[in-house]
N, C-alpha and C positions, 0 to 999 in steps of 0.2 A: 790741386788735390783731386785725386780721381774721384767720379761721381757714382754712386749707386747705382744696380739697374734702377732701383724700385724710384730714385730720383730724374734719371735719364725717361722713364716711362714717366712719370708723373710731366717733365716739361713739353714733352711730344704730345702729352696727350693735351694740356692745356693750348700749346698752336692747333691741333687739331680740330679741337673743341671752337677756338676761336675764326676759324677756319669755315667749320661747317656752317655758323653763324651769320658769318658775313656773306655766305652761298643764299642763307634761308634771306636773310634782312632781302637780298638781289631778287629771289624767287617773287615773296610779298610786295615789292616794290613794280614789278614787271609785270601788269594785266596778260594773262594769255601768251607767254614767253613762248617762241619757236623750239621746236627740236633743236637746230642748229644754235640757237641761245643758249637753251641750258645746257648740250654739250659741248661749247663753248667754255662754258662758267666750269662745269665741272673738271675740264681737263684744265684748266687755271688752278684750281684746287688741288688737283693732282699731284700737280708740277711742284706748287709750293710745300706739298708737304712731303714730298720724295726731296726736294731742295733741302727744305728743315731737318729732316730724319736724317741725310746725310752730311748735312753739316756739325747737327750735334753726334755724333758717332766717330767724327773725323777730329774733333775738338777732344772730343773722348779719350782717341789715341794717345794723344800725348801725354794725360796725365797718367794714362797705363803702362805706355811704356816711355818713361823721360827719355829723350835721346841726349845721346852720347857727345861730345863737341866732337864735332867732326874736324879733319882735316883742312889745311886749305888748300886749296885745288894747285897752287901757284909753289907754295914753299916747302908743302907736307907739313907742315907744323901746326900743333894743336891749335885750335883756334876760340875764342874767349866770349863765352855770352853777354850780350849785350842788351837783355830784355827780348819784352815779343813786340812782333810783329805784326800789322793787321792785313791780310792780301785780300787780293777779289783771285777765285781761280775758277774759269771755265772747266767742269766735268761734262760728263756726258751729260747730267740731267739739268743742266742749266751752270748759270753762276752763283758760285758762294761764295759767303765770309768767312773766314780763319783766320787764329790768332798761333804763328807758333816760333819758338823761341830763332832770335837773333842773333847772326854770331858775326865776328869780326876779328881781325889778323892784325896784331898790330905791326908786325915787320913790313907785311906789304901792302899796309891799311887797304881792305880788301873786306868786304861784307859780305852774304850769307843767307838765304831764307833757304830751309831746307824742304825739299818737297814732302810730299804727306803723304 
């Protein structure tokens, strides 16, 4: 089911939130932390939350727009969902999780994760 903006913002901001926490717990924990520390810590925080925002965004996609069973590459025949799937996929801002539907060919039993 697609999600709401006002849902999609409420979970972003909640990592956020939980995000900047674990920066402050690091800051108080750290007597006298170097420049090169805290921007260190802060581009870690960075990272994970450009990471998070583009994985719920890309999770997004799918229930906005369901895709279509696609073809199969081998026989051109429609090919038949088979549930999701969970991948790791290297972006430019690191790696994420994604879940998105799975398909499979039963003529040339042949599988399917479509790109995103």
């Amino acid at each position: 089911m697609k999600k709401t903006r006002e849902e999609l913002r409420e979970e972003l901001r909640q990592k956020s939130e939980s995000l900047i926490e674990s920066i402050l717990d690091w800051y108080e924990a750290n007597e006298n932390p170097t420049m090169s520390q805290i921007e260190a810590q802060v581009l870690s925080i960075r990272e994970k939350v450009g990471q998070e925002t583009a994985q719920q965004l890309i999770q997004a996609q799918e229930a906005v727009r369901p895709p279509t069973a696609p073809l199969c590459p081998r026989c051109q025949q429609a090919m038949r969902a088979k549930g999701n799937k969970t991948k790791r996929i290297d972006g430019f801002i690191g790696t994420m999780v994604i879940q998105r539907a799975y398909y499979y060919c039963p003529t040339c039993q042949e599988g399917l994760f479509p790109p995103g």
